[in-house]
PQR file with spaces between the fields and no chain letter, atoms N, CA, C, O and H, PARSE charges and radii, in Angstrom:
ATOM       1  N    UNK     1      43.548  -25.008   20.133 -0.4000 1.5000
ATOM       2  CA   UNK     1      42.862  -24.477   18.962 -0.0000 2.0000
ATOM       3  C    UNK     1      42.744  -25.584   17.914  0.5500 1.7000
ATOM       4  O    UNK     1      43.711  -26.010   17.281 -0.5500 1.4000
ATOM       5  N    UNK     2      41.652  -25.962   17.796 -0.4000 1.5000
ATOM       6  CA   UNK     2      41.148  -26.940   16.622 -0.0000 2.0000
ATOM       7  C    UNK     2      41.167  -26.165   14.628  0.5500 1.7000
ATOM       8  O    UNK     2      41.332  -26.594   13.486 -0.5500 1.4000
ATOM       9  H    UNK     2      40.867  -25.617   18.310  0.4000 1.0000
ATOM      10  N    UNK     3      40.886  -24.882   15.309 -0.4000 1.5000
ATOM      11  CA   UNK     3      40.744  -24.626   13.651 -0.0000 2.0000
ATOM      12  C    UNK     3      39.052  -24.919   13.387  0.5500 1.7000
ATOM      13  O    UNK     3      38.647  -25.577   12.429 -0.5500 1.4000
ATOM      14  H    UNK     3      40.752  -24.534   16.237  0.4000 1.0000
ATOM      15  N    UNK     4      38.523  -24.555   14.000 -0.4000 1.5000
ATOM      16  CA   UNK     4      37.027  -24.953   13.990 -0.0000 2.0000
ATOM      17  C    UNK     4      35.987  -23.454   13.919  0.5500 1.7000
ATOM      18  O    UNK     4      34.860  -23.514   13.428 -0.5500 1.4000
ATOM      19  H    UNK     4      38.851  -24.020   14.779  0.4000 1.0000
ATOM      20  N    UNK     5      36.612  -22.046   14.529 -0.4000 1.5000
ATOM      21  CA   UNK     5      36.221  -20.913   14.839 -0.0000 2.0000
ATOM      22  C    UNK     5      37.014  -20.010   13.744  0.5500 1.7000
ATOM      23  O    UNK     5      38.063  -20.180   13.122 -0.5500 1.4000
ATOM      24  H    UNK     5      37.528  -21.998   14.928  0.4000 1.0000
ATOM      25  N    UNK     6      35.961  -18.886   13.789 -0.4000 1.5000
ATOM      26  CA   UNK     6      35.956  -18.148   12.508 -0.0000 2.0000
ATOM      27  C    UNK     6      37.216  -17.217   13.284  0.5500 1.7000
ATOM      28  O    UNK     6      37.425  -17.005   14.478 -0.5500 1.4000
ATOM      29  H    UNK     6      35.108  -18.747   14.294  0.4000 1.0000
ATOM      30  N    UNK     7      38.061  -16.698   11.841 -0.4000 1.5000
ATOM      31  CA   UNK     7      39.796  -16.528   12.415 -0.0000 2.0000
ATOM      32  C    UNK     7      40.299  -17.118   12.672  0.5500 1.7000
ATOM      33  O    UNK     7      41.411  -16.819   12.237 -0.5500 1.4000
ATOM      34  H    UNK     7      37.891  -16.870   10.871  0.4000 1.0000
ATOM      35  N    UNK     8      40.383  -18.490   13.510 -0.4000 1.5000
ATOM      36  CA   UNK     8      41.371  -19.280   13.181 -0.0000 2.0000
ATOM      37  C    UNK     8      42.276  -19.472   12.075  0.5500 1.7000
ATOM      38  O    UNK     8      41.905  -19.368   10.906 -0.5500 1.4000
ATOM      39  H    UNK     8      39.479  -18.733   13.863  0.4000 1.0000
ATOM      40  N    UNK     9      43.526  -19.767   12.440 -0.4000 1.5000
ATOM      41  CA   UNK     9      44.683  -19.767   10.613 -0.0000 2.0000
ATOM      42  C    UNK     9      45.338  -20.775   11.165  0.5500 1.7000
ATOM      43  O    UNK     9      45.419  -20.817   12.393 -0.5500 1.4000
ATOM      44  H    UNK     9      43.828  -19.851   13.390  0.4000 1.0000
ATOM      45  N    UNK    10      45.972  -21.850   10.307 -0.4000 1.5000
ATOM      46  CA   UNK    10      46.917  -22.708   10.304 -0.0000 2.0000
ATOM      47  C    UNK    10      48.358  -22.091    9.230  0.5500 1.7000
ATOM      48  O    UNK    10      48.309  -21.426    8.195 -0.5500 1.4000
ATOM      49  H    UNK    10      45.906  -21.817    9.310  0.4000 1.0000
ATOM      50  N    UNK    11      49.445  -22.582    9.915 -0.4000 1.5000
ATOM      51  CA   UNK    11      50.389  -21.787    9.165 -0.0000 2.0000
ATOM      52  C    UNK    11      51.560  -23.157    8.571  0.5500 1.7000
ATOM      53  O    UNK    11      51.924  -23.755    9.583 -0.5500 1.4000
ATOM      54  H    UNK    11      49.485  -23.122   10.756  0.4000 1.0000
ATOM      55  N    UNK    12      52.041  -23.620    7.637 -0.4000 1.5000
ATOM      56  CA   UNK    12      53.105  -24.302    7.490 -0.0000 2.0000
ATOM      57  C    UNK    12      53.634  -23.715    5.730  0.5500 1.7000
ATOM      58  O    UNK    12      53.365  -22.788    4.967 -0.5500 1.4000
ATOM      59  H    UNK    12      51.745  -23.134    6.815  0.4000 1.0000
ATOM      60  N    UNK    13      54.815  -25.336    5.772 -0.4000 1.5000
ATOM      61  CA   UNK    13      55.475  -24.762    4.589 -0.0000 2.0000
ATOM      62  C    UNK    13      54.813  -25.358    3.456  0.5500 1.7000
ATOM      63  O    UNK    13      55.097  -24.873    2.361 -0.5500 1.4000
ATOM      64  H    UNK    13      55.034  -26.089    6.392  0.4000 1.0000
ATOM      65  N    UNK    14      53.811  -26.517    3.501 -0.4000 1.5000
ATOM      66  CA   UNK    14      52.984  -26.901    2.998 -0.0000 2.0000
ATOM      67  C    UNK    14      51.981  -27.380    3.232  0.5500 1.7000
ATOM      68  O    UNK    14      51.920  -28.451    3.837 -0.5500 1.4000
ATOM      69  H    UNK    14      53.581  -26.911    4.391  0.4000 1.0000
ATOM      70  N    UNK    15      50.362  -26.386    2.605 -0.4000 1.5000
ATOM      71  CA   UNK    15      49.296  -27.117    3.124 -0.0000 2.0000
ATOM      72  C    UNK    15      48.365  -27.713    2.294  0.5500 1.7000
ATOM      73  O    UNK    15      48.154  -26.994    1.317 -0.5500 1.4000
ATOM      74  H    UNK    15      50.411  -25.516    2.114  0.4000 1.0000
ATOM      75  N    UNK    16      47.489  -29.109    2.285 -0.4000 1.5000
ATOM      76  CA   UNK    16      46.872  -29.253    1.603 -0.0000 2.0000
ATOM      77  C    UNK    16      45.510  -29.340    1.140  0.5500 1.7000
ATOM      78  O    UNK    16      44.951  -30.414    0.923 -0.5500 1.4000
ATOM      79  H    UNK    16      47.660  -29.693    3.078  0.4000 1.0000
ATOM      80  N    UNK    17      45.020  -28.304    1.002 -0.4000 1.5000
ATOM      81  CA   UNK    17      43.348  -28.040    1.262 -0.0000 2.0000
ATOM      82  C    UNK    17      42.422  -28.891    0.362  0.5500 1.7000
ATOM      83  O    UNK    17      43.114  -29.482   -0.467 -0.5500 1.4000
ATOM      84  H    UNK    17      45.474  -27.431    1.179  0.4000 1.0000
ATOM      85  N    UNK    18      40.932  -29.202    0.209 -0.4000 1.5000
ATOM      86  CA   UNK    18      40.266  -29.852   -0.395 -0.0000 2.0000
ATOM      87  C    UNK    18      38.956  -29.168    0.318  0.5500 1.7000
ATOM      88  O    UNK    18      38.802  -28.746    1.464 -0.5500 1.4000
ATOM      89  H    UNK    18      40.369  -28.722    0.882  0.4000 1.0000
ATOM      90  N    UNK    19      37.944  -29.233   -0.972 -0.4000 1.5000
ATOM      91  CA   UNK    19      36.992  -28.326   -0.939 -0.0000 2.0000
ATOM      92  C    UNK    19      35.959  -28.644   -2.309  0.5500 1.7000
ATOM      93  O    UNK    19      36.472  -29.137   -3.314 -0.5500 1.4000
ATOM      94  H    UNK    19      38.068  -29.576   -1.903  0.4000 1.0000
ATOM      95  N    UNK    20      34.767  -28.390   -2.285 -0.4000 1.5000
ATOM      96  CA   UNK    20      33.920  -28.646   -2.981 -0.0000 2.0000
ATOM      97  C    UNK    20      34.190  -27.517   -3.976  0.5500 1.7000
ATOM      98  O    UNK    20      34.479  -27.791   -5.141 -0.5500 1.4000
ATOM      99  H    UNK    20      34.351  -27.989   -1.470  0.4000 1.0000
ATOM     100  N    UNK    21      34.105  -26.296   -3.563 -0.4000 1.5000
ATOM     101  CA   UNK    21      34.198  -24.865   -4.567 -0.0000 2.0000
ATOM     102  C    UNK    21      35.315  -24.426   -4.022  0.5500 1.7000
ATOM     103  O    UNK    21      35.607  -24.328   -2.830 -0.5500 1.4000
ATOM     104  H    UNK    21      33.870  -26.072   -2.617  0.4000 1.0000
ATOM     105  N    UNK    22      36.168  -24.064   -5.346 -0.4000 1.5000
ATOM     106  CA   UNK    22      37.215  -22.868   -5.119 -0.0000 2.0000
ATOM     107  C    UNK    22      37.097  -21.914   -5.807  0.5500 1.7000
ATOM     108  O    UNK    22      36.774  -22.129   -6.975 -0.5500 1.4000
ATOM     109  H    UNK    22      35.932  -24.143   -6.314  0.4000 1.0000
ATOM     110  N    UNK    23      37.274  -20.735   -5.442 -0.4000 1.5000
ATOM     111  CA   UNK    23      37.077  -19.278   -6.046 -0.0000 2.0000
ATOM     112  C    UNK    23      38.393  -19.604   -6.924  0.5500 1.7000
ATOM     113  O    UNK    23      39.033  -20.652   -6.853 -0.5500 1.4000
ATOM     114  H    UNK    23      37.537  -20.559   -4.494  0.4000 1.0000
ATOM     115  N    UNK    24      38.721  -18.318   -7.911 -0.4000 1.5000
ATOM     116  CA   UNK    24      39.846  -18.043   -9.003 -0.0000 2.0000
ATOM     117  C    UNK    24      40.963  -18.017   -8.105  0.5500 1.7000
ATOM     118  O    UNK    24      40.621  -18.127   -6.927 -0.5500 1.4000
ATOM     119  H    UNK    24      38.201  -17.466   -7.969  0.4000 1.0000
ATOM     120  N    UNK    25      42.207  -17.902   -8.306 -0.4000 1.5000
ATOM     121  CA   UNK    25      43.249  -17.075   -7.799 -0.0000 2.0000
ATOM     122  C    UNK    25      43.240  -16.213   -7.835  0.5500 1.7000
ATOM     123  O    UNK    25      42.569  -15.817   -8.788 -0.5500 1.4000
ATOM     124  H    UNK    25      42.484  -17.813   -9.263  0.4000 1.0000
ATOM     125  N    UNK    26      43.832  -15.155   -7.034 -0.4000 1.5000
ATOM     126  CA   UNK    26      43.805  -13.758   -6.705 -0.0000 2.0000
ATOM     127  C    UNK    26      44.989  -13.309   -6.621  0.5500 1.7000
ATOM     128  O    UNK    26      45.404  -13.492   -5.476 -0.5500 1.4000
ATOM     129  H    UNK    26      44.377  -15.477   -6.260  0.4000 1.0000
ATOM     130  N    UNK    27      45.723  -12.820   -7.261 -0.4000 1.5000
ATOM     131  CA   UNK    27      47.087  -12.488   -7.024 -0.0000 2.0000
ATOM     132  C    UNK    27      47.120  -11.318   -5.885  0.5500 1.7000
ATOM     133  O    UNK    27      46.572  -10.252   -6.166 -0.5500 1.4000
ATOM     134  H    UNK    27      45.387  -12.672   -8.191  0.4000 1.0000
ATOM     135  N    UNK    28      47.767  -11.481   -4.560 -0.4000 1.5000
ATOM     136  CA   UNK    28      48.344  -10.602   -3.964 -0.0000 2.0000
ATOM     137  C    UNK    28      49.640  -10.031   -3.607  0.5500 1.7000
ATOM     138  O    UNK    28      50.644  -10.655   -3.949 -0.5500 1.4000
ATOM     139  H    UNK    28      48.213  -12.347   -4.331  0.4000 1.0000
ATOM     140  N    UNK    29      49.791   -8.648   -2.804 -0.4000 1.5000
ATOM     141  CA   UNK    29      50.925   -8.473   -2.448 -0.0000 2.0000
ATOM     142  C    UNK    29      50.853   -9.081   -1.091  0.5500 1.7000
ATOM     143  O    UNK    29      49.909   -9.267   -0.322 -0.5500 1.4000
ATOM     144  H    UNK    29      48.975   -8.141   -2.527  0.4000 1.0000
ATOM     145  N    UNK    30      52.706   -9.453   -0.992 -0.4000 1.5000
ATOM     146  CA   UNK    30      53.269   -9.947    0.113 -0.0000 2.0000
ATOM     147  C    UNK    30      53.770   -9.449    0.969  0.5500 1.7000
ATOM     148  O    UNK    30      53.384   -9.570    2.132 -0.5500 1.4000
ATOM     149  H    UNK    30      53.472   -9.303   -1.616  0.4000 1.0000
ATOM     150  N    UNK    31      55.213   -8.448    0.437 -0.4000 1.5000
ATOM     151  CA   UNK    31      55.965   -7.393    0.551 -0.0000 2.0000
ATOM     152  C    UNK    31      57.050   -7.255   -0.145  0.5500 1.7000
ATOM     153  O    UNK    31      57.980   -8.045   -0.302 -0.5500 1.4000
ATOM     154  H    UNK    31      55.526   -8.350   -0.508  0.4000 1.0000
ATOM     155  N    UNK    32      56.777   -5.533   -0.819 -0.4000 1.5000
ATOM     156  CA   UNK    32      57.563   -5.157   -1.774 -0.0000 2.0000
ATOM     157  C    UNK    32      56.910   -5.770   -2.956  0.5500 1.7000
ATOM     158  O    UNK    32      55.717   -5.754   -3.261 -0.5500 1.4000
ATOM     159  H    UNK    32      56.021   -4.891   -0.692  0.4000 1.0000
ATOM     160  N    UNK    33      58.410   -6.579   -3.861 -0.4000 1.5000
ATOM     161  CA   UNK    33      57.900   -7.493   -5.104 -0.0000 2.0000
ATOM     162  C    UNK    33      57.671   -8.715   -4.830  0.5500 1.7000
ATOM     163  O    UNK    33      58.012   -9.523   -5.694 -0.5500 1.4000
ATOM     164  H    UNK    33      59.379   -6.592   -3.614  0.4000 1.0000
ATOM     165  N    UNK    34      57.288   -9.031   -4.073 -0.4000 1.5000
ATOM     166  CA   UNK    34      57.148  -10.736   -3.721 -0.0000 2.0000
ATOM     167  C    UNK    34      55.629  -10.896   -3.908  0.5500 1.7000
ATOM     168  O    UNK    34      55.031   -9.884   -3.544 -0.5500 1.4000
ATOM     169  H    UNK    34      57.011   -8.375   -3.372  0.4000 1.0000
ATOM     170  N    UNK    35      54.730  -12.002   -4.432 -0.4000 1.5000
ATOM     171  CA   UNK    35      53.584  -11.926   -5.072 -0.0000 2.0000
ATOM     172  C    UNK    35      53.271  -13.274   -4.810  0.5500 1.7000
ATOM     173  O    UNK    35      53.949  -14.269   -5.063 -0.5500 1.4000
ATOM     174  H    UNK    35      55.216  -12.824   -4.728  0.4000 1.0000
ATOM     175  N    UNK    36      51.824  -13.167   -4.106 -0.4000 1.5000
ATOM     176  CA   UNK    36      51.003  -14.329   -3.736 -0.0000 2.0000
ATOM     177  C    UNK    36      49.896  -14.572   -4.302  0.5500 1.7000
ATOM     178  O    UNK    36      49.230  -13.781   -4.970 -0.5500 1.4000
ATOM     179  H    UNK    36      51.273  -12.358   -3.900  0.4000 1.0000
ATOM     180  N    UNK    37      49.607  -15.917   -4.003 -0.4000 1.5000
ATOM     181  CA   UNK    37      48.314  -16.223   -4.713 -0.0000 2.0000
ATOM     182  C    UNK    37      47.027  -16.445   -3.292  0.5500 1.7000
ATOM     183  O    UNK    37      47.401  -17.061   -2.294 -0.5500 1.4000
ATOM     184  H    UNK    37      50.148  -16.559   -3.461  0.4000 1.0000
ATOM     185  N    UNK    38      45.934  -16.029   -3.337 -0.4000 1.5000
ATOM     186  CA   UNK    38      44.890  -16.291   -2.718 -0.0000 2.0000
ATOM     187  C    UNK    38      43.473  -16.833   -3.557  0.5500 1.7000
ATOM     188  O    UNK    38      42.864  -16.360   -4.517 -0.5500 1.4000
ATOM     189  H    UNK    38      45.631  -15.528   -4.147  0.4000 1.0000
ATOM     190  N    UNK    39      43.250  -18.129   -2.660 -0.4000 1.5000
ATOM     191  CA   UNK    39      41.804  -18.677   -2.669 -0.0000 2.0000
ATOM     192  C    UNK    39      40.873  -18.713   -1.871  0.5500 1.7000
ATOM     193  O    UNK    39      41.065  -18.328   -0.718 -0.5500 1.4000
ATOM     194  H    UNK    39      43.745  -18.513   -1.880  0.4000 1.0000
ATOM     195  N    UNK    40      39.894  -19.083   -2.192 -0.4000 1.5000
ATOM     196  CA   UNK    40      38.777  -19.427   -0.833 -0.0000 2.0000
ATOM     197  C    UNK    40      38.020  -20.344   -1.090  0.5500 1.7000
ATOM     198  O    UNK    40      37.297  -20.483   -2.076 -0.5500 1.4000
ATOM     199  H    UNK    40      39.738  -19.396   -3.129  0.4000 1.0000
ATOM     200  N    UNK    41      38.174  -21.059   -0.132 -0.4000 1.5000
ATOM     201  CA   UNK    41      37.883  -22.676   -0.482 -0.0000 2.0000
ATOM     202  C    UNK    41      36.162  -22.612    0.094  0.5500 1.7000
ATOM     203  O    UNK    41      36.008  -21.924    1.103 -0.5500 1.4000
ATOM     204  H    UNK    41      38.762  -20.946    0.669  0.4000 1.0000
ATOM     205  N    UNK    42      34.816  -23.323   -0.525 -0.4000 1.5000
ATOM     206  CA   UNK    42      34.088  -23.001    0.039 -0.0000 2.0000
ATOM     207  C    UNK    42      33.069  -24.400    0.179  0.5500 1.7000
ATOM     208  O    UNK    42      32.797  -24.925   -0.901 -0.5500 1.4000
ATOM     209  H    UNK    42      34.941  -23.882   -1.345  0.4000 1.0000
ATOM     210  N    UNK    43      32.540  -24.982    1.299 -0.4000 1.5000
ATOM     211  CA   UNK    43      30.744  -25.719    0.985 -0.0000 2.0000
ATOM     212  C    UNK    43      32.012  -27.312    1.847  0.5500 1.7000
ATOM     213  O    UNK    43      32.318  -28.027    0.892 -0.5500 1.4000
ATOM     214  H    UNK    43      32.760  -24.556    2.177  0.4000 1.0000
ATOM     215  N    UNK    44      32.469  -27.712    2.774 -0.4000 1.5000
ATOM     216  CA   UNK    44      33.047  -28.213    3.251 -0.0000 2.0000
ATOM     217  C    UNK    44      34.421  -28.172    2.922  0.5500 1.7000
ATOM     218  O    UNK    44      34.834  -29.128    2.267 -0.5500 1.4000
ATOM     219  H    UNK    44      32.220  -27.132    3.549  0.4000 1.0000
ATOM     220  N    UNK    45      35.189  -27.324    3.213 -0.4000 1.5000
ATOM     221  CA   UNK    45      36.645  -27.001    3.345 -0.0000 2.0000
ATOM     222  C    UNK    45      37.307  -27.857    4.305  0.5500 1.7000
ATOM     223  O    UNK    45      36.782  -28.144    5.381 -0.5500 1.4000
ATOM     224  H    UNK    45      34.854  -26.546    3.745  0.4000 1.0000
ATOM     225  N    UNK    46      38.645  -28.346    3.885 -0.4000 1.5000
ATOM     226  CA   UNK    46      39.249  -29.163    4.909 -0.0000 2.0000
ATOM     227  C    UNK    46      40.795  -28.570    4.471  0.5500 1.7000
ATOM     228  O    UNK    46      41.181  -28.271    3.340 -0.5500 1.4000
ATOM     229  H    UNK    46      39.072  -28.113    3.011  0.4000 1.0000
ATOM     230  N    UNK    47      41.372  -28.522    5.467 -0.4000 1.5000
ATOM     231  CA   UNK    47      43.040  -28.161    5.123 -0.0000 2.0000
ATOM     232  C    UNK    47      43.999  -29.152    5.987  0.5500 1.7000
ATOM     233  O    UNK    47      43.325  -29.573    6.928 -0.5500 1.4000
ATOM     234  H    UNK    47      41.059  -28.765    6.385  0.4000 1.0000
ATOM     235  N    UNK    48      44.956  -29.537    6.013 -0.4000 1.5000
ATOM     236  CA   UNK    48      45.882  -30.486    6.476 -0.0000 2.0000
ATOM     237  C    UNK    48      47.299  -29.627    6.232  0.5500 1.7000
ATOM     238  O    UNK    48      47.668  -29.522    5.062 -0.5500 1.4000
ATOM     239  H    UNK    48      45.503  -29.195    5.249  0.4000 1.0000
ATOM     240  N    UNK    49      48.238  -28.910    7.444 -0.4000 1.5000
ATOM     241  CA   UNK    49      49.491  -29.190    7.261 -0.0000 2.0000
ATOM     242  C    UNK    49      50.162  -30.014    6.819  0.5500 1.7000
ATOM     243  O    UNK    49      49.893  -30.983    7.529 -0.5500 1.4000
ATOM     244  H    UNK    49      47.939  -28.995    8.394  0.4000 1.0000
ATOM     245  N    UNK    50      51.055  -30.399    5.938 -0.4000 1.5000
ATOM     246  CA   UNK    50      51.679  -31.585    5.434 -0.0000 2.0000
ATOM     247  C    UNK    50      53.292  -31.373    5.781  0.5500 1.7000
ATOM     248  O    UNK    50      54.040  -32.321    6.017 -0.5500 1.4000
ATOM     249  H    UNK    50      51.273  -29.611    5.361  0.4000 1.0000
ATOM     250  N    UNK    51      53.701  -30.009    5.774 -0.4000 1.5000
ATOM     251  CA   UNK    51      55.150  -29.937    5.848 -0.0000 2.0000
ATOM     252  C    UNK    51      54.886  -28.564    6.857  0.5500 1.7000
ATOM     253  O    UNK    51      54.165  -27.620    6.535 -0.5500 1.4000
ATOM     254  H    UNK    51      53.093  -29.238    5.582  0.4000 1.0000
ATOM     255  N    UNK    52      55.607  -28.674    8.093 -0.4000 1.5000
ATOM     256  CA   UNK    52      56.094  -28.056    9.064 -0.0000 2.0000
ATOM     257  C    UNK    52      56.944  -26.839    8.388  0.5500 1.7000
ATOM     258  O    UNK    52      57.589  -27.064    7.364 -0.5500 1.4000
ATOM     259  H    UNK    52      56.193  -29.442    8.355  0.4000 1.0000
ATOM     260  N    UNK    53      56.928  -25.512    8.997 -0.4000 1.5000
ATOM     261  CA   UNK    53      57.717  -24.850    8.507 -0.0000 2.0000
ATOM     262  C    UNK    53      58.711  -24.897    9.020  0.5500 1.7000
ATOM     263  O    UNK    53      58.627  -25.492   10.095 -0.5500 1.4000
ATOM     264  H    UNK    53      56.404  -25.329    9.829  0.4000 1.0000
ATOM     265  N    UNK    54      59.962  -24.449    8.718 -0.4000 1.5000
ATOM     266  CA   UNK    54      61.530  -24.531    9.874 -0.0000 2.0000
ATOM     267  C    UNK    54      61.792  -23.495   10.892  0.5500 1.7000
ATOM     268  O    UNK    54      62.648  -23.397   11.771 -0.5500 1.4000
ATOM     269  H    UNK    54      60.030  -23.966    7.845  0.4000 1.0000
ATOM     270  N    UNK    55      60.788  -22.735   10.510 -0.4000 1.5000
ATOM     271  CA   UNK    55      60.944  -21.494   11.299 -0.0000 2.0000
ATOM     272  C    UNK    55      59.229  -21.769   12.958  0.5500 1.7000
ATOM     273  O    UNK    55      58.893  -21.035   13.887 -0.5500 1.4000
ATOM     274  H    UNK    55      60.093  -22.815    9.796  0.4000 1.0000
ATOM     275  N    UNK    56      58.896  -22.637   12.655 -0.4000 1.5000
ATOM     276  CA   UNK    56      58.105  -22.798   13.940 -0.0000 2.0000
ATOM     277  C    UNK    56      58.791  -23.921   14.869  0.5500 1.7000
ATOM     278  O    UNK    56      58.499  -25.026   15.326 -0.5500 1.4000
ATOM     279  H    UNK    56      59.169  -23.234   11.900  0.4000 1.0000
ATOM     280  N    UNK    57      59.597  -23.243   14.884 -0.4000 1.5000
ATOM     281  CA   UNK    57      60.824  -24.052   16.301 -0.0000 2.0000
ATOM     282  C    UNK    57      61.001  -25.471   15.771  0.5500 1.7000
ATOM     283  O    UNK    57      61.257  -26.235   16.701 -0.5500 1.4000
ATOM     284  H    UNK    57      59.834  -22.345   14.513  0.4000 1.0000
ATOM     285  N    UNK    58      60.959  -25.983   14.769 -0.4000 1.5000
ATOM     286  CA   UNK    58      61.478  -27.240   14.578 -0.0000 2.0000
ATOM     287  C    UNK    58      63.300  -27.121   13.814  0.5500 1.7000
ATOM     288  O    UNK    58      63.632  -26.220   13.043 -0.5500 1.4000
ATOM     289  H    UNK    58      60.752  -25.362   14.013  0.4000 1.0000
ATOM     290  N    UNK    59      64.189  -28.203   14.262 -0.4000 1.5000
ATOM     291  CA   UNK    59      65.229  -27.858   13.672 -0.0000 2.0000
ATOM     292  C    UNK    59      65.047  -29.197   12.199  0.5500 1.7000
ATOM     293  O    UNK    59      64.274  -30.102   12.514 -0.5500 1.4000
ATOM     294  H    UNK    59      63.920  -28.934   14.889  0.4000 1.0000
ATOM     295  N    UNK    60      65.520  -29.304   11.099 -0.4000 1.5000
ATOM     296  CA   UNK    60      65.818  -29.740   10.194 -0.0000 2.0000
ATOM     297  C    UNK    60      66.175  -31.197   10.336  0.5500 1.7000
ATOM     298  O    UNK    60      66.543  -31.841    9.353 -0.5500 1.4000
ATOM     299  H    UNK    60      66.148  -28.569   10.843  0.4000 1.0000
């Protein structure tokens, strides 16, 4: 999976997107009280994992 097809998701503990247009933030729910932010990056979007999460089988 390239990340090239619509649904595709990349997942880490840090990612770093770049984009011509970004919409506002959107505050969402996560679960419970825990509170996220959503964007949508738009007109050539690019995202880059930068930091691995610890929980996708890597140890520390």
């Amino acid at each position: 999976m390239k990340g090239y097809d619509v649904g595709d998701s990349i997942h880490g503990h840090r990612i770093i997107a770049e984009a011509r247009r970004v919409s506002d933030p959107v505050v969402i729910v996560k679960s419970a009280r825990h509170r996220a932010q959503r964007i949508v990056l738009t007109e050539n979007a690019l995202a880059i994992i930068d930091r691995k999460g610890r929980w996708c089988g890597q140890s520390p």
